[in-house]
N, C-alpha and C positions, 0 to 999 in steps of 0.2 A: 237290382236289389240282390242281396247278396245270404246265403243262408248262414246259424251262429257259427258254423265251423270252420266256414270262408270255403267250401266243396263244391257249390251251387252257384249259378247265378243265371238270374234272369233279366233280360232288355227286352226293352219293348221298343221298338223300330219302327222308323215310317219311310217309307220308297216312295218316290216319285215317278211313276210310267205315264204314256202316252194313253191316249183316249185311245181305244178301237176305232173310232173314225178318224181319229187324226191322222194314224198307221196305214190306214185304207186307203184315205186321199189327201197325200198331203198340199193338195191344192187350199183345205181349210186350216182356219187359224188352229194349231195344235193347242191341244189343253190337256193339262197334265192331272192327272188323278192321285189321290195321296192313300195308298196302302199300307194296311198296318201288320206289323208279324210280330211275332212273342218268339224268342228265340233262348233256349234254355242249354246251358254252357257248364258241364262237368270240371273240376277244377283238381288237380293235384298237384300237391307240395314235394319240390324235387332235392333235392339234396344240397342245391346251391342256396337254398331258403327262397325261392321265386316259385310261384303259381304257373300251373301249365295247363295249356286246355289239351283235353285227352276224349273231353266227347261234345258233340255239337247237336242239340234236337230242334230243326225249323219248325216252326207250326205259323199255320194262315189264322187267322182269326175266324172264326165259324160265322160268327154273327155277322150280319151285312152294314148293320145298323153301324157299328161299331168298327170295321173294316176300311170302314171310308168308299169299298167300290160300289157306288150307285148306278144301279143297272137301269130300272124303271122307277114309277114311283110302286110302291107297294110291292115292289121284290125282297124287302127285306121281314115282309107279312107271311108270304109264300114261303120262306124260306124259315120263318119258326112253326111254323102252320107243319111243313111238312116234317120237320123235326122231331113234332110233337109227333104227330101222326106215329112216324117213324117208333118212337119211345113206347105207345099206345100198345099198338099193333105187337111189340115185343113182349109187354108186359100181356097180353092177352096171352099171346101164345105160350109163353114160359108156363103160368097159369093154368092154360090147357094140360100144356104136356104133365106139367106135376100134379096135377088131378088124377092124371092116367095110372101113371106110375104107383100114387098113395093108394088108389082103389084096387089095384094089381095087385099090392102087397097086401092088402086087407083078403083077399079072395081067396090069396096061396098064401098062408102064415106059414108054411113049414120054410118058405124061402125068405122069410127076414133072417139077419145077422144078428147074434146077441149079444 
């Protein structure tokens, strides 16, 4: 997908690798896994009138679910579980500290900015 100015563009790609056990021992039937990445591609218009890529950003897809690599069952649980977690635990603290802060400035008014 391409953005209005034609500067952007985004693919979305699927890889095919080896199992980790297939890699391991290849005495077992190899089975190929289908992984997915989002690859975002900067574009510039050069003077011949042709598009040029001038910047290249990989990304993994976060989600398990949605990735295609199936670890366990209920890895892809664990893996928004801790996200959240993750995101929780941020927001709490952020929270904390600018509580601190706001009541710091109420204490000493001569040090707010005006």
């Amino acid at each position: 997908m391409f953005s209005e100015d034609l500067t952007q563009c985004t693919l979305d790609l699927t890889e095919d690798v080896l199992d980790v056990k297939s890699a391991l021992f290849p005495s077992l039937a190899t089975t190929h896994l289908s992984l997915r990445f989002l690859v975002r591609v900067d574009l510039r218009l050069e003077s011949d009138g042709k598009y040029r890529i001038w910047r290249q950003h990989d990304n993994f897809v976060s989600d398990l679910g949605m990735s295609g690599f199936k670890l366990f069952p209920g890895a892809g649980f664990i893996s928004d579980l801790l996200k959240s977690s993750g995101a929780l635990f941020t927001i709490a603290i952020g929270r904390y500290l600018a509580g601190n802060m706001i009541s710091a400035a109420e204490r000493n008014p001569c040090c707010l900015k005006k």
